[in-house]
Biopython code that builds the backbone (N, CA, C, O; Angstrom):
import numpy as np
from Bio.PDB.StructureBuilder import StructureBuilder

atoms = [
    (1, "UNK", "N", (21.299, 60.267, 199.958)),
    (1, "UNK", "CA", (22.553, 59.644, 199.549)),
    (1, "UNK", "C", (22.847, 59.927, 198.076)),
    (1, "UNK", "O", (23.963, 60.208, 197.641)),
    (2, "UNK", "N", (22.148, 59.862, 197.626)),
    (2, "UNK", "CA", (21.828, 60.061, 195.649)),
    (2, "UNK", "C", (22.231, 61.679, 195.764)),
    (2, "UNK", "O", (23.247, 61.982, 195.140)),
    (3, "UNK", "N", (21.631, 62.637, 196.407)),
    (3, "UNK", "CA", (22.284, 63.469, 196.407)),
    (3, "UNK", "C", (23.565, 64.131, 196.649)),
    (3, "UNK", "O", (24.189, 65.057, 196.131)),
    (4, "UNK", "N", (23.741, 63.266, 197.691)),
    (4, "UNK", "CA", (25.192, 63.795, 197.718)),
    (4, "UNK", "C", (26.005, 63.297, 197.262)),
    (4, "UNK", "O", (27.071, 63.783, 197.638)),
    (5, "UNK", "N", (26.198, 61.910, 196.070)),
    (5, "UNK", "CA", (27.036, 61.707, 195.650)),
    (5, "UNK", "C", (26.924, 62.316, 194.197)),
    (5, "UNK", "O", (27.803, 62.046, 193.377)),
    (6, "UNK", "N", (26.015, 63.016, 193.909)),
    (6, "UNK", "CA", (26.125, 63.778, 192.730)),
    (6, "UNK", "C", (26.332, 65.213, 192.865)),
    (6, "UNK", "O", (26.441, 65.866, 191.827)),
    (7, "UNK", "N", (26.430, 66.031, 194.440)),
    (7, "UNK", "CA", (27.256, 67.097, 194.505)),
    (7, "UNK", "C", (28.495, 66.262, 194.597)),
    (7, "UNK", "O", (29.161, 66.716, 193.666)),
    (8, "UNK", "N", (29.262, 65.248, 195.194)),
    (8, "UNK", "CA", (30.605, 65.142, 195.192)),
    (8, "UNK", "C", (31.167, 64.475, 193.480)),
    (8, "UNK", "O", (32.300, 64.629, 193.023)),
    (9, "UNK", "N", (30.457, 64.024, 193.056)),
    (9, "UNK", "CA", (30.656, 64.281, 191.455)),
    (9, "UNK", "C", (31.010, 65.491, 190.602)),
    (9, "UNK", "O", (31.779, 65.522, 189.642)),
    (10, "UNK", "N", (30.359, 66.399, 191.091)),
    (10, "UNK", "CA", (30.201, 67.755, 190.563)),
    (10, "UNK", "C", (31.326, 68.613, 191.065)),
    (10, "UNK", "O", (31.596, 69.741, 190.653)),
    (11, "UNK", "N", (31.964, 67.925, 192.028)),
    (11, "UNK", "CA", (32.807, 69.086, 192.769)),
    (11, "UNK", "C", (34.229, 67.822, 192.139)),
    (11, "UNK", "O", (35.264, 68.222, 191.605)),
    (12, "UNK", "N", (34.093, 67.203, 192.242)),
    (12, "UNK", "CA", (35.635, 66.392, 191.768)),
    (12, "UNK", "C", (35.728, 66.854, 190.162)),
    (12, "UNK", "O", (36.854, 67.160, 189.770)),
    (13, "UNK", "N", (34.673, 66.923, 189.250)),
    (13, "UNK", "CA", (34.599, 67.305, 188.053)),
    (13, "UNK", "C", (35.088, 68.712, 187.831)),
    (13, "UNK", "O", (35.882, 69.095, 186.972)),
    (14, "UNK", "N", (34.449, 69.440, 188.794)),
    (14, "UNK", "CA", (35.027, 71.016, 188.352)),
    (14, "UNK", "C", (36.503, 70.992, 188.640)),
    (14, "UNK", "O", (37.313, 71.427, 187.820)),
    (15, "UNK", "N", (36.876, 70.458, 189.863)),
    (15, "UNK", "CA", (38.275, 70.739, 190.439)),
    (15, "UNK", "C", (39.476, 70.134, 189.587)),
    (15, "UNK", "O", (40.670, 70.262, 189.856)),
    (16, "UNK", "N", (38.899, 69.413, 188.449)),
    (16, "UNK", "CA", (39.666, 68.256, 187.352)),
    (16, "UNK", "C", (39.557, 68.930, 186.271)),
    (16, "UNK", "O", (39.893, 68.321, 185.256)),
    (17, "UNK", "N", (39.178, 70.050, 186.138)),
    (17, "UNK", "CA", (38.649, 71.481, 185.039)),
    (17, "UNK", "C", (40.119, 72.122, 184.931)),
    (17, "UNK", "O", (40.752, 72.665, 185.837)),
    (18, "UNK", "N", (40.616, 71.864, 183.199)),
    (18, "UNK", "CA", (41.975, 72.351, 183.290)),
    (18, "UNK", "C", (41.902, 73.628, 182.938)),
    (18, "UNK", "O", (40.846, 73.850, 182.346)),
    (19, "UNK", "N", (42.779, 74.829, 183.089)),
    (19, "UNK", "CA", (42.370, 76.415, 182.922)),
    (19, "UNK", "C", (42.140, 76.414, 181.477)),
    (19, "UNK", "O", (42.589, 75.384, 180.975)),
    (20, "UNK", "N", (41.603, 77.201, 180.640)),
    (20, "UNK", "CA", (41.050, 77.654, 179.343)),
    (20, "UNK", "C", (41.133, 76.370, 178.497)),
    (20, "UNK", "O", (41.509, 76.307, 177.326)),
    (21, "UNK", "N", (40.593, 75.041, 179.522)),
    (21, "UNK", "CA", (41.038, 73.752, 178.636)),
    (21, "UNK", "C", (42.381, 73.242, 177.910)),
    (21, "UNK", "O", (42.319, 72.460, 176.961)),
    (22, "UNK", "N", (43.275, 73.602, 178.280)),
    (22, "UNK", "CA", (44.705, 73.288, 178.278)),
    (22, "UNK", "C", (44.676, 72.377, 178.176)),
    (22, "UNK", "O", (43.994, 71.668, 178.915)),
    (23, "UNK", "N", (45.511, 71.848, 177.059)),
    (23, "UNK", "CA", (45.910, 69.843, 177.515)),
    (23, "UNK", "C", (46.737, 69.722, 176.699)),
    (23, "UNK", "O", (47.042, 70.710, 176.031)),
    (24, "UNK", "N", (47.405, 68.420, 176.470)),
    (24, "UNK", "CA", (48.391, 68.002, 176.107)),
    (24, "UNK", "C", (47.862, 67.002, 175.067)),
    (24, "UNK", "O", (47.067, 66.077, 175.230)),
    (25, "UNK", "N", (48.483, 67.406, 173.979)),
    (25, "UNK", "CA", (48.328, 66.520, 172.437)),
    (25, "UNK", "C", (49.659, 66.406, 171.859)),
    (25, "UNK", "O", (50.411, 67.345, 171.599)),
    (26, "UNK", "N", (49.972, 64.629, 171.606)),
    (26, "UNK", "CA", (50.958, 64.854, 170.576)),
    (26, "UNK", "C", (52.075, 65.382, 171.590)),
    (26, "UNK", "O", (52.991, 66.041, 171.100)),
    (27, "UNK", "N", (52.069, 65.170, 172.804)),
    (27, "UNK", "CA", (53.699, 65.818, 173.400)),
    (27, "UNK", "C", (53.641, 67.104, 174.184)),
    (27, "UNK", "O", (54.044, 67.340, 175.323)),
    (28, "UNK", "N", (52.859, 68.117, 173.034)),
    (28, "UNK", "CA", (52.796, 69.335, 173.380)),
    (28, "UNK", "C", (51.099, 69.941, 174.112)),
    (28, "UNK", "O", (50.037, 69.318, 174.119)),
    (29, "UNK", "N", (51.348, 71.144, 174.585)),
    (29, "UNK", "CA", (49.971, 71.612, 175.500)),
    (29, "UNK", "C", (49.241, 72.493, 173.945)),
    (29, "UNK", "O", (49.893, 73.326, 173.315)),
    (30, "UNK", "N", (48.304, 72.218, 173.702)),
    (30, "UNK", "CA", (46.958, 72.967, 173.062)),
    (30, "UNK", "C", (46.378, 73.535, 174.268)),
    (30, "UNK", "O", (46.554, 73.242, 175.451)),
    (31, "UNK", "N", (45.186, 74.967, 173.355)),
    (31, "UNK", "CA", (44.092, 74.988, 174.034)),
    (31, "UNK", "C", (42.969, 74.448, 173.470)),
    (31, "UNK", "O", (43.100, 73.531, 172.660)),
    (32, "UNK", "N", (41.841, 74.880, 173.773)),
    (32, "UNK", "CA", (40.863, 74.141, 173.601)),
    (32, "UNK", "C", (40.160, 74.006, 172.143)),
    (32, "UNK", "O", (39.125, 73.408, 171.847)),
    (33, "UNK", "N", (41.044, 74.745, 171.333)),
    (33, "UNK", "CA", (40.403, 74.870, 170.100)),
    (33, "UNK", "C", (41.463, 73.979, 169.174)),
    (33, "UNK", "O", (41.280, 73.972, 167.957)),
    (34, "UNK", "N", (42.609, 73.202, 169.765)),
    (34, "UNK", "CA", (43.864, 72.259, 169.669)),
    (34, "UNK", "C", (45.215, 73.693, 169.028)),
    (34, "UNK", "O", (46.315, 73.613, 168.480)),
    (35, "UNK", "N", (44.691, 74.390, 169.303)),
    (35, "UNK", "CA", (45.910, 75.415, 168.513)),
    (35, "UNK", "C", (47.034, 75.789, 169.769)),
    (35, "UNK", "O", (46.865, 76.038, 170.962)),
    (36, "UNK", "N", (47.993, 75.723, 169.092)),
    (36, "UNK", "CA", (49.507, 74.967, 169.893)),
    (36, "UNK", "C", (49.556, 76.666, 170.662)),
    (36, "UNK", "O", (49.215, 77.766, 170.228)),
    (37, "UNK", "N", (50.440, 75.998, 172.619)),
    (37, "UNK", "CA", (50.486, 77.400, 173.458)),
    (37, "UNK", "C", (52.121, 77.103, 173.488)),
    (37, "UNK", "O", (52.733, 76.059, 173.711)),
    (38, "UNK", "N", (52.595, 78.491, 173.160)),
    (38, "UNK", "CA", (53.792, 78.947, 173.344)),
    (38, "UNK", "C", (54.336, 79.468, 174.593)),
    (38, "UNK", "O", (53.556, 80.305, 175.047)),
    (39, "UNK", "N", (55.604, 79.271, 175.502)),
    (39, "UNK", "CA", (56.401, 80.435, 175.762)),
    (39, "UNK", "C", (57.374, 80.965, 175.393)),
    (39, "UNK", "O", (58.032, 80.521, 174.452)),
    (40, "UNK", "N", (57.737, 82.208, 176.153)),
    (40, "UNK", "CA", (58.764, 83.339, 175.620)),
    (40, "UNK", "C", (59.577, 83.718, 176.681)),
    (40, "UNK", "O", (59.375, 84.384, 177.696)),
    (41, "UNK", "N", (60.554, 83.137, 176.211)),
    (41, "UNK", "CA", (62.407, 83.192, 176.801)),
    (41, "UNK", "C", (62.806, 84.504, 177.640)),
    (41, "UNK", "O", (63.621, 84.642, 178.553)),
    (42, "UNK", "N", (61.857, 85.509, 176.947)),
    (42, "UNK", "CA", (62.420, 86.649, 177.716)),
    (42, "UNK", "C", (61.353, 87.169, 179.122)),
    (42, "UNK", "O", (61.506, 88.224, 179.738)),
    (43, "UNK", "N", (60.443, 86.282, 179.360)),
    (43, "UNK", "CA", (59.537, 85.782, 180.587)),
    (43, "UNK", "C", (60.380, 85.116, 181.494)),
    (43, "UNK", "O", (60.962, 84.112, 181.081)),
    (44, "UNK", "N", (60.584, 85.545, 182.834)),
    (44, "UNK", "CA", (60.933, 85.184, 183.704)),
    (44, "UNK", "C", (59.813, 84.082, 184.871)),
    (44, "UNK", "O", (58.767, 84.523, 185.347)),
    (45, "UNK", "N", (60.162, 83.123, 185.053)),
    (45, "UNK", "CA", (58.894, 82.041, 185.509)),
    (45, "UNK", "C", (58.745, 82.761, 186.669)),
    (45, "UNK", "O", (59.609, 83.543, 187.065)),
    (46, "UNK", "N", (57.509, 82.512, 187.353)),
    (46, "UNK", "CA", (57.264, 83.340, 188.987)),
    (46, "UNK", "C", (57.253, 84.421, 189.446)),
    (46, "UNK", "O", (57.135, 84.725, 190.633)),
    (47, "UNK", "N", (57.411, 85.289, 188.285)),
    (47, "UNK", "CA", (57.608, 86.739, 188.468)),
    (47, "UNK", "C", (56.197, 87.646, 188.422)),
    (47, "UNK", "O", (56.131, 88.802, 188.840)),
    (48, "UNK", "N", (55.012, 86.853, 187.797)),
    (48, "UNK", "CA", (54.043, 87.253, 187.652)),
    (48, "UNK", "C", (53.684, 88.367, 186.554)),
    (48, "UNK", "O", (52.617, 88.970, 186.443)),
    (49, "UNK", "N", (54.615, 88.464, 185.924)),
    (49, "UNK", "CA", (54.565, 89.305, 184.639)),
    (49, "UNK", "C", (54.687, 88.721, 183.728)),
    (49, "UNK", "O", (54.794, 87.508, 183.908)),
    (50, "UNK", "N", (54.749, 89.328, 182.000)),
    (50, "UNK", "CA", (54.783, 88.995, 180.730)),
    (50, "UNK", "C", (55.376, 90.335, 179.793)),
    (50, "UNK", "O", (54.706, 91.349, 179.597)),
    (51, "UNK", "N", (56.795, 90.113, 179.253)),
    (51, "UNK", "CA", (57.587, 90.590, 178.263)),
    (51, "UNK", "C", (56.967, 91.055, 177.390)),
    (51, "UNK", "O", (57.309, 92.140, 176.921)),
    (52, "UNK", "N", (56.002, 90.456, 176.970)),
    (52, "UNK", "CA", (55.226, 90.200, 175.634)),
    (52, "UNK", "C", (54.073, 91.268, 175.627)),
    (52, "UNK", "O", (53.033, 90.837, 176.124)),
    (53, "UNK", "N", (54.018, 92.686, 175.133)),
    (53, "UNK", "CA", (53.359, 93.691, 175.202)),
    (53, "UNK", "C", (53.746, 94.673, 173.959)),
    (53, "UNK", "O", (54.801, 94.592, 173.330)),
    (54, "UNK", "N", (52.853, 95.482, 173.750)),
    (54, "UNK", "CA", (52.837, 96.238, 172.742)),
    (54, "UNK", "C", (52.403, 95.739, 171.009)),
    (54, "UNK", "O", (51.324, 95.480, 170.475)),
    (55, "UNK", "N", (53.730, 95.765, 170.545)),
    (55, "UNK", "CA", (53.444, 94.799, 168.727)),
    (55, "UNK", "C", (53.532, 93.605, 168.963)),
    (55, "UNK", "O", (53.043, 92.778, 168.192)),
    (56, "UNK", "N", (54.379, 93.151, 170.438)),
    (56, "UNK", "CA", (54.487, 91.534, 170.636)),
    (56, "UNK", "C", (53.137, 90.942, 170.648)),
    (56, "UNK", "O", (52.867, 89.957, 169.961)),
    (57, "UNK", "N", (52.433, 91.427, 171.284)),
    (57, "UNK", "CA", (51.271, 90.787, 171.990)),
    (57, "UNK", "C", (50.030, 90.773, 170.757)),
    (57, "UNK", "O", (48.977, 90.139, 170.834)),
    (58, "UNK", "N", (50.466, 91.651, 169.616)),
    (58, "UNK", "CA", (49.443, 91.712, 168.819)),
    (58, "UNK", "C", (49.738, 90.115, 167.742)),
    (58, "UNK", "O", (48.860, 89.567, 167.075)),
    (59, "UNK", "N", (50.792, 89.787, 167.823)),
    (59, "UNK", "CA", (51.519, 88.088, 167.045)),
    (59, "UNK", "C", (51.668, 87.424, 167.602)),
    (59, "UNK", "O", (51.930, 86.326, 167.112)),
    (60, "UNK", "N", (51.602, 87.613, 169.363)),
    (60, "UNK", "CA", (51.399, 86.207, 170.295)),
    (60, "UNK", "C", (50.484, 86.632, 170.968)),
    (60, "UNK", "O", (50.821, 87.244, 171.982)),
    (61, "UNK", "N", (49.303, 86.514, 170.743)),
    (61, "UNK", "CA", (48.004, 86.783, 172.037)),
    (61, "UNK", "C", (47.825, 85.599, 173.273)),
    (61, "UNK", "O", (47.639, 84.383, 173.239)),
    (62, "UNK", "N", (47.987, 86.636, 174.420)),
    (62, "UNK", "CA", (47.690, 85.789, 175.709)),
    (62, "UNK", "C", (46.603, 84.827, 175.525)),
    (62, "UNK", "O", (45.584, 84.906, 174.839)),
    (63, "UNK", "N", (47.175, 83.625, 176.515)),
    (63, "UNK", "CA", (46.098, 82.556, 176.639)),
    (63, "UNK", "C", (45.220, 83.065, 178.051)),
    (63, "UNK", "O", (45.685, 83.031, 179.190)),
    (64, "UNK", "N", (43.617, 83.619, 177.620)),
    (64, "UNK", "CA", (43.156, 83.755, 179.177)),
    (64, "UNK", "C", (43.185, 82.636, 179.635)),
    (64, "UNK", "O", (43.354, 81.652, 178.915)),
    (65, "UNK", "N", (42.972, 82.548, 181.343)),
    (65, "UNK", "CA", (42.588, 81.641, 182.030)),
    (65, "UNK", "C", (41.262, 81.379, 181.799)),
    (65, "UNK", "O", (40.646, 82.294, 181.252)),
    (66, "UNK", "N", (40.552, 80.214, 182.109)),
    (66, "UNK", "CA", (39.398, 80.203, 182.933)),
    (66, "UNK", "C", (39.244, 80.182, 184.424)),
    (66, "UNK", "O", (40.127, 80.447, 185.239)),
    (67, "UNK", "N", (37.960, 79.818, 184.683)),
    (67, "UNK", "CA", (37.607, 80.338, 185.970)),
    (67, "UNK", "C", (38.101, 78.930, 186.827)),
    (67, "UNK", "O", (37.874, 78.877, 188.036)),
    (68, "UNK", "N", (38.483, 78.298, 186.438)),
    (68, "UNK", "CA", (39.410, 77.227, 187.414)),
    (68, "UNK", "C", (40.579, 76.508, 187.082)),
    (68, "UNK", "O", (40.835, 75.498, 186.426)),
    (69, "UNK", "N", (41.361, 77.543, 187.896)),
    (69, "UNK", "CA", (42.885, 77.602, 187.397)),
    (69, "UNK", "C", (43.305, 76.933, 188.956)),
    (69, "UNK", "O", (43.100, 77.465, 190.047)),
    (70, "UNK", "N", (44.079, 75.346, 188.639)),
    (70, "UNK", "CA", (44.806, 74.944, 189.887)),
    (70, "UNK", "C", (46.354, 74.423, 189.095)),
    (70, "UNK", "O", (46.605, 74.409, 187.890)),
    (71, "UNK", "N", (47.232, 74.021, 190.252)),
    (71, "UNK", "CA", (48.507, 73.620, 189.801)),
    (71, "UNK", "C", (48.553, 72.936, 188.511)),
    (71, "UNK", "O", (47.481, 72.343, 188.389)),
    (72, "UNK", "N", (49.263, 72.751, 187.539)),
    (72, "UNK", "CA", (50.647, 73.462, 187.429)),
    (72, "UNK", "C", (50.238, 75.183, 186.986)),
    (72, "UNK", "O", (50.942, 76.180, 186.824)),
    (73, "UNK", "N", (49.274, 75.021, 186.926)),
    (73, "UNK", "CA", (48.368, 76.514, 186.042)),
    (73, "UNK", "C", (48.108, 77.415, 187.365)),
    (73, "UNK", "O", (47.792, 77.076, 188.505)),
    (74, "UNK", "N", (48.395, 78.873, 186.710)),
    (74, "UNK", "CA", (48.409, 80.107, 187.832)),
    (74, "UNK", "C", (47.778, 80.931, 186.608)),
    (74, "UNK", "O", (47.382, 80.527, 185.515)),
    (75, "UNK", "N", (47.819, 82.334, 187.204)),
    (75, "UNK", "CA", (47.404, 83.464, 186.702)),
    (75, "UNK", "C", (47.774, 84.761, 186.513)),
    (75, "UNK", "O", (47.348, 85.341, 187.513)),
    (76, "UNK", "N", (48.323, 85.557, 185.808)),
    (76, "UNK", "CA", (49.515, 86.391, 185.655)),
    (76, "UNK", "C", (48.464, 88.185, 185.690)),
    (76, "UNK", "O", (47.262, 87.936, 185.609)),
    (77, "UNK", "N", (48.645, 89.157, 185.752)),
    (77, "UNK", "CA", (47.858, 90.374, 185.252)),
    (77, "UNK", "C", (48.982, 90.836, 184.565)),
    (77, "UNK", "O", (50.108, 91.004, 185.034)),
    (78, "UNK", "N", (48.554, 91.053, 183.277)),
    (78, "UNK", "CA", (49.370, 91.793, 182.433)),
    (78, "UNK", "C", (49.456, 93.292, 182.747)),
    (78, "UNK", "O", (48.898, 93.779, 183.731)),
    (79, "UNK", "N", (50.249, 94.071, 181.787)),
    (79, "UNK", "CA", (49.882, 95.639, 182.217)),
    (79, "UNK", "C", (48.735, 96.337, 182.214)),
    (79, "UNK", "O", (48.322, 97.272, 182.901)),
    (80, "UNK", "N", (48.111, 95.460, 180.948)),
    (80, "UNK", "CA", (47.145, 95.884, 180.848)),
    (80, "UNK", "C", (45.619, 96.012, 181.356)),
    (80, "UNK", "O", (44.697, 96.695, 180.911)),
    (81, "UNK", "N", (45.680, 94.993, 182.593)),
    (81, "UNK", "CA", (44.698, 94.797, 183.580)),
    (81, "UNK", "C", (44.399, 93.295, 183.262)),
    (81, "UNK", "O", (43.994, 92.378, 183.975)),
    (82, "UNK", "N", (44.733, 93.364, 181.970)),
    (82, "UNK", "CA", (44.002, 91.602, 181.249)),
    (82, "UNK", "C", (44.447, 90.278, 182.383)),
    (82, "UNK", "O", (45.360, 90.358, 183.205)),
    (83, "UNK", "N", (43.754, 89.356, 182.220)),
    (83, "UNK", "CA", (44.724, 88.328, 182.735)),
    (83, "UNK", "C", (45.090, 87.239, 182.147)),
    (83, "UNK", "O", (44.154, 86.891, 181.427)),
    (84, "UNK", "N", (46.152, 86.348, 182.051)),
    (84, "UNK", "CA", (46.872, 85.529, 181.291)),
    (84, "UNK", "C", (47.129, 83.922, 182.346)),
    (84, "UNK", "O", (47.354, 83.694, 183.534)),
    (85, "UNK", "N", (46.939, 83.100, 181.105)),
    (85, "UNK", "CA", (47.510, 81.809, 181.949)),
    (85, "UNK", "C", (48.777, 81.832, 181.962)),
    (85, "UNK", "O", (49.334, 82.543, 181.125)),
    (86, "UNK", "N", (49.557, 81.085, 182.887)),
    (86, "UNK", "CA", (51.104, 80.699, 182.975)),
    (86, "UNK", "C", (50.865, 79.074, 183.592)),
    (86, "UNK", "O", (49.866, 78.681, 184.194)),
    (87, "UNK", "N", (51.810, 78.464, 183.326)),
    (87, "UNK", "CA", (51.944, 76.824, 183.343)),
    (87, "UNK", "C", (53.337, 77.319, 183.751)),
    (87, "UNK", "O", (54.004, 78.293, 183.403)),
    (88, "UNK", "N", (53.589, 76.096, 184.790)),
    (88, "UNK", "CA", (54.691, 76.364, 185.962)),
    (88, "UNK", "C", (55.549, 77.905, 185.809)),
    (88, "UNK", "O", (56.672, 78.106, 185.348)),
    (89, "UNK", "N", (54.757, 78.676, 186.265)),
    (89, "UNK", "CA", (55.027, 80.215, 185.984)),
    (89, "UNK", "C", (55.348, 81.074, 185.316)),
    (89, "UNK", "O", (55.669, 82.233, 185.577)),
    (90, "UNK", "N", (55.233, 80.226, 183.899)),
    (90, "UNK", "CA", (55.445, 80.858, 182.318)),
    (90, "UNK", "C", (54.164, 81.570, 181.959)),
    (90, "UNK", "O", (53.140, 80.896, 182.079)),
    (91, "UNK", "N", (54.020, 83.018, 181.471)),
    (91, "UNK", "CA", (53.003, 82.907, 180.639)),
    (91, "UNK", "C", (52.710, 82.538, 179.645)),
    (91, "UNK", "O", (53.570, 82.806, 178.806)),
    (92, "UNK", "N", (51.417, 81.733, 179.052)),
    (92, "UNK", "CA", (51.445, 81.315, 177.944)),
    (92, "UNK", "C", (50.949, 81.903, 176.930)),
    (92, "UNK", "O", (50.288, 82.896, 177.236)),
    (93, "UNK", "N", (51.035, 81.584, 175.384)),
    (93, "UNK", "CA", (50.794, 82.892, 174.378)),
    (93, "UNK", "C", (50.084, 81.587, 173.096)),
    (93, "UNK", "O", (50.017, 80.358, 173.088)),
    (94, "UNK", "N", (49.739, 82.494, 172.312)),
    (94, "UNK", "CA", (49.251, 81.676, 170.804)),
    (94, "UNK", "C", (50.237, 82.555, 169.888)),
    (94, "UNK", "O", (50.831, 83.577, 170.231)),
    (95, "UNK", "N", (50.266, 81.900, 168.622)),
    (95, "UNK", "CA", (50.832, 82.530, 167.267)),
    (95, "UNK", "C", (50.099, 82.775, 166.925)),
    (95, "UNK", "O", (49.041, 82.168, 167.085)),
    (96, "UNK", "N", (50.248, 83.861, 166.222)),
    (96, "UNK", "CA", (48.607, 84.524, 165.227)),
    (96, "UNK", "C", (49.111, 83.725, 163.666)),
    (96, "UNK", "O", (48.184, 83.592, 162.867)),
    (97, "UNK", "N", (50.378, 83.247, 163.247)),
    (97, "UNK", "CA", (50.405, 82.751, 162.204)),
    (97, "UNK", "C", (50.065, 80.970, 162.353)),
    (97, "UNK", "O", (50.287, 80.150, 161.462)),
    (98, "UNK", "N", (49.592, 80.727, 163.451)),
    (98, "UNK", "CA", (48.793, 79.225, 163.529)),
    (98, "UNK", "C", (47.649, 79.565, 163.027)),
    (98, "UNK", "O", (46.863, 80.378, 163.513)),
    (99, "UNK", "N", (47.478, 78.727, 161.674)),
    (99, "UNK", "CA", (46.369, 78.977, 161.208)),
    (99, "UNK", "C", (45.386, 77.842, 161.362)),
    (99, "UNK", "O", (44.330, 78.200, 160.841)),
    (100, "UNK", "N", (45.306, 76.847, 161.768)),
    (100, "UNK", "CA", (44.893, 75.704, 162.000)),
    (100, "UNK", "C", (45.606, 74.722, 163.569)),
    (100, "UNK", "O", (46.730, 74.812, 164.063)),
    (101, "UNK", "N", (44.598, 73.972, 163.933)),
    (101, "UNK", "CA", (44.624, 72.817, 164.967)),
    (101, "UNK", "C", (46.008, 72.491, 164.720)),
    (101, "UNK", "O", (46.132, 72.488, 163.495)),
    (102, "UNK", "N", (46.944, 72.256, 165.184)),
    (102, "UNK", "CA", (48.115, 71.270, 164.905)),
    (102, "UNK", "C", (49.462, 72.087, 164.490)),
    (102, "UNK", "O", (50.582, 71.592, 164.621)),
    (103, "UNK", "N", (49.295, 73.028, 164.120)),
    (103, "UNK", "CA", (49.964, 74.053, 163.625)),
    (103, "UNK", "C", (51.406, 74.892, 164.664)),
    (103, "UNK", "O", (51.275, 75.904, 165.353)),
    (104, "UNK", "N", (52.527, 74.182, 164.493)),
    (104, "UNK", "CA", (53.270, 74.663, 165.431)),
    (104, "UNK", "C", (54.232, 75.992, 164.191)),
    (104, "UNK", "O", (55.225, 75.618, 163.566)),
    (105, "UNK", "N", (54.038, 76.508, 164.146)),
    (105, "UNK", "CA", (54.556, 77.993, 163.295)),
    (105, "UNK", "C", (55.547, 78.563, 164.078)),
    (105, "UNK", "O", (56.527, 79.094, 163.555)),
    (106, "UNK", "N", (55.364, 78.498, 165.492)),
    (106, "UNK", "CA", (56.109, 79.662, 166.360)),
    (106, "UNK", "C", (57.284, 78.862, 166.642)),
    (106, "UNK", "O", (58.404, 79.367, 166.726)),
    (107, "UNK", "N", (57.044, 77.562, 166.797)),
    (107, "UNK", "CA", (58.229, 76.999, 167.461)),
    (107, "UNK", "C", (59.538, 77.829, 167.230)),
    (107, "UNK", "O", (59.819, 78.406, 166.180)),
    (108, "UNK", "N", (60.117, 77.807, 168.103)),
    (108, "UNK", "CA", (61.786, 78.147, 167.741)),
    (108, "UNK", "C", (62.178, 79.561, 166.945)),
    (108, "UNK", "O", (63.342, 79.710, 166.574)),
    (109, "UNK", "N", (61.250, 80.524, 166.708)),
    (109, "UNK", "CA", (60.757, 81.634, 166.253)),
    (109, "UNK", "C", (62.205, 82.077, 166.831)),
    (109, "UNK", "O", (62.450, 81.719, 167.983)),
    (110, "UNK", "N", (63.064, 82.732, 166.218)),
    (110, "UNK", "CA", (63.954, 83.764, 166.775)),
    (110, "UNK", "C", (64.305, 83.066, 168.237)),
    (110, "UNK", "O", (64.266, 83.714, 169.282)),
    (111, "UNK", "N", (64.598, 81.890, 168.186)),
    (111, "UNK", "CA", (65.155, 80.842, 168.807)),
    (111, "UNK", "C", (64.350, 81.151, 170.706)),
    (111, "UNK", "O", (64.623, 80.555, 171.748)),
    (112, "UNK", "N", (63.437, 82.192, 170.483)),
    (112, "UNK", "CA", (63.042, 82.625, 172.205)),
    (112, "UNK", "C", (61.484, 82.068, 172.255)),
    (112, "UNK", "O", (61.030, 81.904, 173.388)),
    (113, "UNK", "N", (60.752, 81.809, 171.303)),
    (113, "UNK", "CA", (59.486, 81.538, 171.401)),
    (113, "UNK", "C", (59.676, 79.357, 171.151)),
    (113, "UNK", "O", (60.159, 78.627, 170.284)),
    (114, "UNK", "N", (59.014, 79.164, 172.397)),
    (114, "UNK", "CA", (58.739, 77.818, 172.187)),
    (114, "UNK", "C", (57.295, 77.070, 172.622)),
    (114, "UNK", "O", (56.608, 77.283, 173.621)),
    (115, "UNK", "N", (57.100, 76.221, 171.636)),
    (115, "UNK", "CA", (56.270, 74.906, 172.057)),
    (115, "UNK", "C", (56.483, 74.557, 173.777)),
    (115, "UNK", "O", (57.518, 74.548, 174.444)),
    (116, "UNK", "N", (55.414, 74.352, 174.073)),
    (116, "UNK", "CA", (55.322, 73.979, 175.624)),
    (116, "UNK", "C", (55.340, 72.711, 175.897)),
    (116, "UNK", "O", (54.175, 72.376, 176.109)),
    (117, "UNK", "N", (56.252, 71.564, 176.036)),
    (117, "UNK", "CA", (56.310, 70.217, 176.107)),
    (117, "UNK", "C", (56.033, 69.660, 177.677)),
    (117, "UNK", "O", (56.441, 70.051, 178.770)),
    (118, "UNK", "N", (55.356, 68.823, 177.362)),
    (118, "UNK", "CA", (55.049, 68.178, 178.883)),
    (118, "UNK", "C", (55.002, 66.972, 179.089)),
    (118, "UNK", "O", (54.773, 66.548, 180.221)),
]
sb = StructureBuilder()
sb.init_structure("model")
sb.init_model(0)
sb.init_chain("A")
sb.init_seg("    ")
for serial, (resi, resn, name, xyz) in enumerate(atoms, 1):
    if name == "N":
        sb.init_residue(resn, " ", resi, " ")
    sb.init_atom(name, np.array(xyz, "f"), 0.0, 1.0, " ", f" {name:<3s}", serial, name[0])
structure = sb.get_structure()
């Protein structure tokens, strides 16, 4: 009995495992290091792709997934084989000019890059 309620512990725990530690601070989604996740306007939700390639991608770097990605969180393949989180079918990105935890820099960037509110 002891055993099996500490595999069903273990399995409700992983399945409650948000992708690359995603969460919500303050309004907005961080990852796990609290540094603020962006999307980009010119991303189409559900499409399974990302706009954001070439010099883009070198000032917004993809958020990987981790290895347990469930709703609202999916998983995108970039061109590049890489793979990327998306939150309700956005991919999501970092600012390379967040230099710190808390740091929303990108917001409103050329009015297409935003804070992810939830």
């Amino acid at each position: 009995m002891k055993l099996a309620l500490s595999l069903t512990a273990l399995l409700l725990a992983a399945s409650t495992a948000h992708a690359d530690d995603v969460m919500k601070k303050d309004g907005v989604l961080v990852n796990s290091a609290g540094m603020t996740v962006y999307t980009f306007d010119k991303d189409t939700a559900g499409s399974g792709k990302s706009a954001c390639n070439g010099p883009c991608i070198e000032n917004w770097p993809a958020v990987a997934p981790s290895a347990n990605v469930m709703a609202p969180y999916s998983v995108i393949v970039r061109d590049d084989g890489s793979k990327q989180l998306a939150y309700q079918g956005k991919p999501l990105y970092l600012f390379k000019k967040d230099v710190k935890p808390g740091d929303r820099n990108g917001d409103n960037v050329k009015d297409i890059w935003h804070v992810v509110k939830d």
